[in-house]
VOPAGU-2260 file (C-alpha; in pm, 1 decimal, decimal comma):
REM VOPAGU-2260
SITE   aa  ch    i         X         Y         Z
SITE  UNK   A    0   -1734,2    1016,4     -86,5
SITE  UNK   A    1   -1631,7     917,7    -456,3
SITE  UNK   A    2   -1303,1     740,9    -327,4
SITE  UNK   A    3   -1001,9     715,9    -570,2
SITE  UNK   A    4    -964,3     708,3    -901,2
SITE  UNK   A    5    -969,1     383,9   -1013,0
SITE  UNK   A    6    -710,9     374,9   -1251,7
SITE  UNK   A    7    -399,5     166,1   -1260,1
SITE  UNK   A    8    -487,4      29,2    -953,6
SITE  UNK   A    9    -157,9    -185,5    -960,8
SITE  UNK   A   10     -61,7     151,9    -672,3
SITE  UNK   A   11    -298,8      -9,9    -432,5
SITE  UNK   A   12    -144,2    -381,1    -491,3
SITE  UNK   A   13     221,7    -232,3    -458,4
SITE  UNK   A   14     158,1     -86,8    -136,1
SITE  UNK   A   15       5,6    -373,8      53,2
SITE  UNK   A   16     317,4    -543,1     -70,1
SITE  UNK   A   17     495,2    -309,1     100,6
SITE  UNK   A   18     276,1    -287,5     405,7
SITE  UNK   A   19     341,3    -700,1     415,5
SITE  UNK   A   20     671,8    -706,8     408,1
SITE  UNK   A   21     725,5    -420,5     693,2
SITE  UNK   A   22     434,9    -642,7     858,3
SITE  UNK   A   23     741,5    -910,0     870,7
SITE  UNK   A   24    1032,7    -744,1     961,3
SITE  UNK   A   25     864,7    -562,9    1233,0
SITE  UNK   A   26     740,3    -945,0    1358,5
SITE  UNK   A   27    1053,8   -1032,4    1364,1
SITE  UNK   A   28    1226,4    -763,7    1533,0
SITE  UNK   A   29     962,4    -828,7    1827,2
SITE  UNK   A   30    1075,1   -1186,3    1807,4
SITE  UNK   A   31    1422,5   -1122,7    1834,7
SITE  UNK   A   32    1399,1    -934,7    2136,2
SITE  UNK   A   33    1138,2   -1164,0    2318,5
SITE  UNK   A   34    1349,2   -1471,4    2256,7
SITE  UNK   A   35    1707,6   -1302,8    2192,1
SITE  UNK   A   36    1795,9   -1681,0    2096,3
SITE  UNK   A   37    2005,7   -1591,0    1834,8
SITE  UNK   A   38    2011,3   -1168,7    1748,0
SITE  UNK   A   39    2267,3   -1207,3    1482,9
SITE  UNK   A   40    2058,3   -1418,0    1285,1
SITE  UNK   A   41    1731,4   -1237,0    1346,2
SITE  UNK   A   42    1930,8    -889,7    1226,6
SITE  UNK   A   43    2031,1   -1041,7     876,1
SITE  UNK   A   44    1673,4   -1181,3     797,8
SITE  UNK   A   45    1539,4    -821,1     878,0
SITE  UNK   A   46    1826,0    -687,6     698,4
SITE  UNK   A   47    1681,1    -947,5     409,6
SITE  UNK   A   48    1357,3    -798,4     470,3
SITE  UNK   A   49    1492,1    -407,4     406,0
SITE  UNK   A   50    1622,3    -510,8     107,0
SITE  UNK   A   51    1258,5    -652,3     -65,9
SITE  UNK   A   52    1132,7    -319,1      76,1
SITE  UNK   A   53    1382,1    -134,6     -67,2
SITE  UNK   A   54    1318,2    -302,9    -405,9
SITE  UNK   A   55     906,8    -268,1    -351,2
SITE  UNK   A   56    1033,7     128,5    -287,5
SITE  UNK   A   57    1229,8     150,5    -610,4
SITE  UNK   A   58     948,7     -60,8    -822,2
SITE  UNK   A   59     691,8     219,6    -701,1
SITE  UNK   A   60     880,5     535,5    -801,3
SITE  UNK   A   61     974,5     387,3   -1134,5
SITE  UNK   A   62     582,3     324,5   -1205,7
SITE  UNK   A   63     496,3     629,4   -1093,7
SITE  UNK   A   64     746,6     799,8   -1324,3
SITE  UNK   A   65     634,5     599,1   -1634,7
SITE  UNK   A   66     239,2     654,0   -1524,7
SITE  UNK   A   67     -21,3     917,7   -1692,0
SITE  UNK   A   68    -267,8     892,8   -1476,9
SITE  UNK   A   69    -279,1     807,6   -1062,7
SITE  UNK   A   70    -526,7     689,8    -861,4
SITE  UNK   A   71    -426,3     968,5    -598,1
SITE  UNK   A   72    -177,1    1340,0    -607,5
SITE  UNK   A   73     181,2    1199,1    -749,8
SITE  UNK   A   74     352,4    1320,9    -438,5
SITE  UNK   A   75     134,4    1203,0    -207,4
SITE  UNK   A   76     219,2     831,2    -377,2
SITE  UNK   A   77     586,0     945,9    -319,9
SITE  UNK   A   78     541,9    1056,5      18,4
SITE  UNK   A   79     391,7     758,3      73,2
SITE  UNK   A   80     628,6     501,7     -43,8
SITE  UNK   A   81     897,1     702,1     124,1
SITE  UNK   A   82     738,8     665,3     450,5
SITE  UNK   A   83     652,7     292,4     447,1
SITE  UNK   A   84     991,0     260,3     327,2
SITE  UNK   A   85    1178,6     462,5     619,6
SITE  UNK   A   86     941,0     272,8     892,0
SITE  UNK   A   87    1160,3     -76,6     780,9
SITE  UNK   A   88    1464,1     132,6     798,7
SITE  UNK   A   89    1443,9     189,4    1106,8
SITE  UNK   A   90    1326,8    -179,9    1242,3
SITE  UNK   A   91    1630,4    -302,9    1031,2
SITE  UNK   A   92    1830,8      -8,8    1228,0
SITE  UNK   A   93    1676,6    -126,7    1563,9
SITE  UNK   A   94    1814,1    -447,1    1509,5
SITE  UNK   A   95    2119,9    -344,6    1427,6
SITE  UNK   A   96    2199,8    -191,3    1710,0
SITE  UNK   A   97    2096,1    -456,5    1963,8
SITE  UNK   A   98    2380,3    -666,1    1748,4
SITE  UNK   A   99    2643,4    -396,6    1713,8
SITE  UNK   A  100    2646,1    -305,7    2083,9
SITE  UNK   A  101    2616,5    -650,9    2196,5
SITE  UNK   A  102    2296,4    -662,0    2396,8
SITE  UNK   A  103    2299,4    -911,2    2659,0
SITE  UNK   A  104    1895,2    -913,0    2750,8
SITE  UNK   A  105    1650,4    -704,3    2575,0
SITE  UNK   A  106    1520,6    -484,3    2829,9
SITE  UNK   A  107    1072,3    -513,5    2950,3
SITE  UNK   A  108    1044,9    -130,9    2780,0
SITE  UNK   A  109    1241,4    -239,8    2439,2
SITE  UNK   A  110    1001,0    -579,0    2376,0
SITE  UNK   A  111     710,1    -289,8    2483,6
SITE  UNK   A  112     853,0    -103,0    2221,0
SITE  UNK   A  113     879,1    -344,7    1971,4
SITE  UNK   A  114     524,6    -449,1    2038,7
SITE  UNK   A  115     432,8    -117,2    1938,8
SITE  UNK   A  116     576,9     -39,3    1657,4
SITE  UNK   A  117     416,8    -451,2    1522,5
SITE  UNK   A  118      62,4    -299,2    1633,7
SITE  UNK   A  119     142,1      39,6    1442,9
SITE  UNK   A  120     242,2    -144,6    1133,2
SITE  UNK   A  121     -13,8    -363,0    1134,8
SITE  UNK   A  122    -285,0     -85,1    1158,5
SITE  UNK   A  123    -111,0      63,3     889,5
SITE  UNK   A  124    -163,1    -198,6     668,8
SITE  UNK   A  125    -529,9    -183,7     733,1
SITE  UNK   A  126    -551,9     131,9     610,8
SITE  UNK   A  127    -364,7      64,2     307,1
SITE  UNK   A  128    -601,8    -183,9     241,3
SITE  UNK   A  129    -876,0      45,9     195,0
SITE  UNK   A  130    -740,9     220,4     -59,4
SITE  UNK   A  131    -878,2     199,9    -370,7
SITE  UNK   A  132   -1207,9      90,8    -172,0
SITE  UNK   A  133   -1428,4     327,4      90,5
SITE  UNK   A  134   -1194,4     608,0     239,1
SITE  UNK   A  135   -1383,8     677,2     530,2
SITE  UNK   A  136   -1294,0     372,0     783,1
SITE  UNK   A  137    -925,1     523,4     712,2
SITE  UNK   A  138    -960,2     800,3     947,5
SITE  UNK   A  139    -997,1     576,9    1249,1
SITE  UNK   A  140    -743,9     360,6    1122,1
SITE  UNK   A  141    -519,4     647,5    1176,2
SITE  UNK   A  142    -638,7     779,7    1522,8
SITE  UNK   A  143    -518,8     422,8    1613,2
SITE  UNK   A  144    -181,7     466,8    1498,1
SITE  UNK   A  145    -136,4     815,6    1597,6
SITE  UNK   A  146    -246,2     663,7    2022,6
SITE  UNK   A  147      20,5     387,2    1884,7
SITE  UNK   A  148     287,9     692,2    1857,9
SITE  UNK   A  149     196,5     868,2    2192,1
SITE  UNK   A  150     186,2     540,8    2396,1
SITE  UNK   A  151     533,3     432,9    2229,2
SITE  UNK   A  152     645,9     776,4    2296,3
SITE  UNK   A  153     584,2     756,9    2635,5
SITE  UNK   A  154     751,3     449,5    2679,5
SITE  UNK   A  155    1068,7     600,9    2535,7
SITE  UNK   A  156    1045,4     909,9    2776,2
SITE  UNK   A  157    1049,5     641,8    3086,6
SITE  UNK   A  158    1278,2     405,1    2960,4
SITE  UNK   A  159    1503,0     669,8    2938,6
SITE  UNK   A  160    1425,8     862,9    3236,7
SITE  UNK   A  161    1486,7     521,6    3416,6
SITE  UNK   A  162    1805,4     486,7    3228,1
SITE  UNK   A  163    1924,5     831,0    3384,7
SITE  UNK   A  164    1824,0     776,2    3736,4
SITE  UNK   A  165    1987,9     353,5    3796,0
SITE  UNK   A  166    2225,1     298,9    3474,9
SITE  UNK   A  167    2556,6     342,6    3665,4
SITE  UNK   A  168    2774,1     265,8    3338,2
SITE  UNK   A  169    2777,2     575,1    3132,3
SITE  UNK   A  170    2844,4     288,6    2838,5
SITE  UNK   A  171    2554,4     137,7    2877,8
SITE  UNK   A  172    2335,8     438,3    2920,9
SITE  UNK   A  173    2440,5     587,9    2548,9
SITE  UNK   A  174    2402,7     271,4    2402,5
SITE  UNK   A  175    2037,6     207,5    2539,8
SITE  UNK   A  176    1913,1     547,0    2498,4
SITE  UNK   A  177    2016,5     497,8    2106,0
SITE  UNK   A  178    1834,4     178,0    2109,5
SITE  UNK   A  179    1525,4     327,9    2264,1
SITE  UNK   A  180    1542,4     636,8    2031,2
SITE  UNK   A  181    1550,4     436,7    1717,5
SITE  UNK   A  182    1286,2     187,1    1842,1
SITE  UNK   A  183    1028,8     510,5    1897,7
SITE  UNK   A  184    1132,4     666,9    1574,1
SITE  UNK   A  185     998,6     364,1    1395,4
SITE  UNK   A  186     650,0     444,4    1551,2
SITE  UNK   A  187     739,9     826,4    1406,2
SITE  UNK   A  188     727,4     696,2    1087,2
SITE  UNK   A  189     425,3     529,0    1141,1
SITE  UNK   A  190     206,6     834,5    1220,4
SITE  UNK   A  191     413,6    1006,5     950,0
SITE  UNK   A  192     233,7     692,7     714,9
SITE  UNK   A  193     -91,0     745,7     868,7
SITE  UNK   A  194    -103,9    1145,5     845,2
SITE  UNK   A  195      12,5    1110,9     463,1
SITE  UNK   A  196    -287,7     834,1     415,6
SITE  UNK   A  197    -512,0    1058,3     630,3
SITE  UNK   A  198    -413,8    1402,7     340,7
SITE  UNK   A  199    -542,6    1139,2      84,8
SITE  UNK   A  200    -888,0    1087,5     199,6
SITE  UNK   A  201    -968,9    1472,0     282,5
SITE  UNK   A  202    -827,0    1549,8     -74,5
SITE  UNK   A  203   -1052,7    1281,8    -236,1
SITE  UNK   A  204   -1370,7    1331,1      -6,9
């Protein structure tokens, strides 16, 4: 395996920028809801956090527009940043919830959840690191995600199921099932990451 091409490797350095600062927000999304000292402030330094990524998003496309030549297929780099980029959206969107709807206490399967989608990101980040580098440790990196996905998915499906079968306040029940939804669809976004990452290395093998 020849790995990438190893021009303009400033690609490689973008996206572990990227992968850093979802890294954070998701960290602090988990630390919101295991402390829930103060949500409101935890949901504007995530909402901070978006922002860089947002910026980090933008930077990427524009190089990619003004670039010749890329170290891997131009819409797999899009696909890519897209992906990273929608992963923060929805940890900014999780937190926005638990503020909007006025969450009293996080519930055990939401901090479960949030612990998941830390441990996805984080494995993500891995991976990203090994680009420009040896592919093939990548794969694995992405098995681990995709378990990451099923477990979190899981969790969702109970969480909710529970929801259903003791939440006596209709209320309550919409507004937690949203919250548990948009929790799991971070870890979506995840395996959408690692399955775009994954393309890359059996393209360049």
């Amino acid at each position: 395996m020849f790995g990438l091409i190893p021009k303009d490797e400033k690609f490689f350095i973008m996206f572990k920028e990227m992968t850093s600062n979802i890294i954070e927000g998701a960290e602090l999304l988990k630390d919101m809801l295991d402390n829930f000292h103060d949500p409101v402030t935890s949901q504007r330094r995530i909402k901070d956090i978006e922002h860089k990524g947002d910026s980090l998003t933008h930077d990427i496309i524009k190089k990619l527009n003004k670039s010749f030549v890329t170290p891997f297929d131009r819409e797999d780099i899009y696909a890519l940043s897209a992906a990273l980029d929608d992963i923060l959206d929805l940890i900014d969107a999780s937190a926005q919830r638990v503020v909007m709807y006025n969450v009293e206490k996080p519930t055990p399967e939401a901090k479960e959840l949030a612990f998941l989608i830390l441990k996805s990101c984080q494995t993500i980040d891995k991976t990203v690191a090994l680009l420009g580098g040896k592919l093939e440790p990548i794969s694995a990196y992405c098995v681990e995600v995709n378990a990451l996905e099923n477990e979190a998915d899981r969790v969702c499906r109970e969480a909710i199921s529970r929801l259903f079968d003791e939440e006596k306040d209709p209320i309550q029940l919409i507004k937690w099932k949203e919250i548990y939804e948009t929790l799991e669809r971070a870890t979506d976004k995840c395996e959408d990451a690692a399955n775009i990452l994954e393309s890359v290395v059996v393209k360049n093998a």
